[in-house]
N, C-alpha and C positions, 0 to 999 in steps of 0.2 A: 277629335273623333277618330275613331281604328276601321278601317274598313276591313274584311277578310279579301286580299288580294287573292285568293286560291282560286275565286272564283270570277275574278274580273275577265272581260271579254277582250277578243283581238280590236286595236282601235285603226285607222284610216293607215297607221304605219306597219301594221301586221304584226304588233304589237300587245299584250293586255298590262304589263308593268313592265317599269324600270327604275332600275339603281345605280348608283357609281361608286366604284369600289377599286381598290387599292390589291393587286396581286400577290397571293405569298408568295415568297420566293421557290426558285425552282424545285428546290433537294427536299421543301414540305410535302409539294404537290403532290408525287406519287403516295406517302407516307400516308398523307391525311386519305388522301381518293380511298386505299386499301383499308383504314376505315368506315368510312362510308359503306361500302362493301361488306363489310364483317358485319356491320348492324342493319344493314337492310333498309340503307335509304333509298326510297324512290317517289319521294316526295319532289319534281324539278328543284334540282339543286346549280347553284354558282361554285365551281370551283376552288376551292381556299385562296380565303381572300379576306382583308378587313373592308369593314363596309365603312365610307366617310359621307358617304349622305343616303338616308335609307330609301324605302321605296317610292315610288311615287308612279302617277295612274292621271289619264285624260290629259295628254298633252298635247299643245296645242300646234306645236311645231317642231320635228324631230332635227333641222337643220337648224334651227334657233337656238336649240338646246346643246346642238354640239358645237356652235360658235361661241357660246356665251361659257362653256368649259373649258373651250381653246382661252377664252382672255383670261379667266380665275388661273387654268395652270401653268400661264404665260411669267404671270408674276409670280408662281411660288417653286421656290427654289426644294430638289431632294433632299428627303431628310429620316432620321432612324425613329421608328419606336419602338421603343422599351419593353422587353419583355419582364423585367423585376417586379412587376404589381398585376400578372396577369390575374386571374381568377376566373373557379368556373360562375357562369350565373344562367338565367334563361328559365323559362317554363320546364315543367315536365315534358318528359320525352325528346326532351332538345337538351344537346350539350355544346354552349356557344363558352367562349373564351372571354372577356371583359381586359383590356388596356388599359394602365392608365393616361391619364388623355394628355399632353403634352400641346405647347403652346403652336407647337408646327402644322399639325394635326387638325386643331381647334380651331388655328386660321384657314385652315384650307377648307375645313368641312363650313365655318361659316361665311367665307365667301361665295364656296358653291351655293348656298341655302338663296345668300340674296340673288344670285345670279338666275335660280334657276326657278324660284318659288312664282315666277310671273306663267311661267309657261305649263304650268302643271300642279298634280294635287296633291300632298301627301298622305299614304295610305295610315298613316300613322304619327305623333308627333314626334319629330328629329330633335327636340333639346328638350331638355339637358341629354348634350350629343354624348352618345356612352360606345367609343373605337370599340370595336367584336368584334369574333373571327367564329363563325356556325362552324362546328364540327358536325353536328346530324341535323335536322331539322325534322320534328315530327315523324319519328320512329315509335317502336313499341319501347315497352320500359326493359325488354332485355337489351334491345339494339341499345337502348341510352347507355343501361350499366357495361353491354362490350364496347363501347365507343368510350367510356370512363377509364378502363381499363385499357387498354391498349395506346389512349394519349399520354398516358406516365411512361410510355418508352419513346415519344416524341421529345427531339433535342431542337426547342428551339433558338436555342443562343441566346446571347445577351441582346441584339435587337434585331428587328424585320426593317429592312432598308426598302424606305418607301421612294423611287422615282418613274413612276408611271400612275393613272387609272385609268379607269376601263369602266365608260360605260356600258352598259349591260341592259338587255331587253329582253323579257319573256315571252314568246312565241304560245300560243295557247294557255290554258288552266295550270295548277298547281301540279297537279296530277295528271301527267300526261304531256304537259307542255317543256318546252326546251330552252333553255336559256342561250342568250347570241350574245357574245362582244359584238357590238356595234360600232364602234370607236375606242381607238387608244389613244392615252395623252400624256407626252412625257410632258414631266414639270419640268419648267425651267426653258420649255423650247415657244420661243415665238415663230416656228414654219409650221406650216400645215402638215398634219399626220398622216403620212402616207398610206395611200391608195391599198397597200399589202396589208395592212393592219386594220382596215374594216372589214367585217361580215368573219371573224373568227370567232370561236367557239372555247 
């Protein structure tokens, strides 16, 4: 079942969704944002970013949830994905990027799935897990074609080095509302994420 998360409400954590997701790298960031910009998103957006487990909504414990992603990215070590099989795919008026899925990726997205599927709902179903990277979300159909346009002078290399995610939490509606890092998590680290690296944006 799909729920439309745009309209989900704030839950006990001042929350209405959340995702965890994988960071572009730094040099994309501004690049991809000034698209955004060009095409007129102002649908709450997450920063560029591939998504490794998609949304989810009605959670039951937001400190259960960031313990039980400290153990998944205790055990999994940094690793590259591939940019050689990108593609565009997505609904109309959205231009997301499609990866192809690699075995590093695959383990991580489905260990988070078993770790976190007790504590929460998903807004949509996560498998067959397909790595994106949203470029607009719900723009008009020009904003799509300038955000088409403008990503063929994005150089992404040959792969986006994945050693951190971030889970993420939407603060209000689709429309209106803010997306929060909540927690950052390097792979590969068994310490606790320090204290500087919650509540960033």
């Amino acid at each position: 079942m799909v729920i439309d998360s745009a309209e989900l409400e704030n839950d006990d954590f001042g929350y209405s969704c959340y995702t965890i997701v994988a960071p572009a790298p730094p040099e994309l960031t501004k690049p991809l944002l000034d698209i955004e910009t060009a095409a007129g998103q102002t649908r709450a957006k997450i920063p560029a970013h591939v998504t490794v487990k998609g949304t989810l909504y009605a959670v039951t414990s937001l400190e259960g949830m960031i313990d039980e992603i400290r153990v998944v990215t205790a055990r999994h070590e940094p690793f590259g994905l591939g940019t050689q099989g990108m593609e565009l795919m997505g609904p109309d008026h959205s231009v997301i990027i499609g990866f192809e899925v690699n075995p590093s990726i695959q383990g991580l997205h489905d260990d988070l799935m078993t770790h976190t599927a007790p504590l929460g709902k998903p807004a949509y179903p996560d498998d067959p897990y397909r790595a994106h990277m949203s470029i607009v979300n719900q723009v008009g159909a020009d904003g799509a074609a300038i955000a088409k346009g403008l990503l063929d002078d994005i150089d992404f290399g040959s792969e986006l080095s994945i050693g951190v995610i971030d889970l993420m939490g939407r603060a209000g509606p689709g429309w209106g509302g803010i997306w929060h890092r909540i927690e950052r998590f390097e792979l590969g680290s068994k310490c606790r994420s320090p204290a500087s690296q919650r509540g960033g944006e």
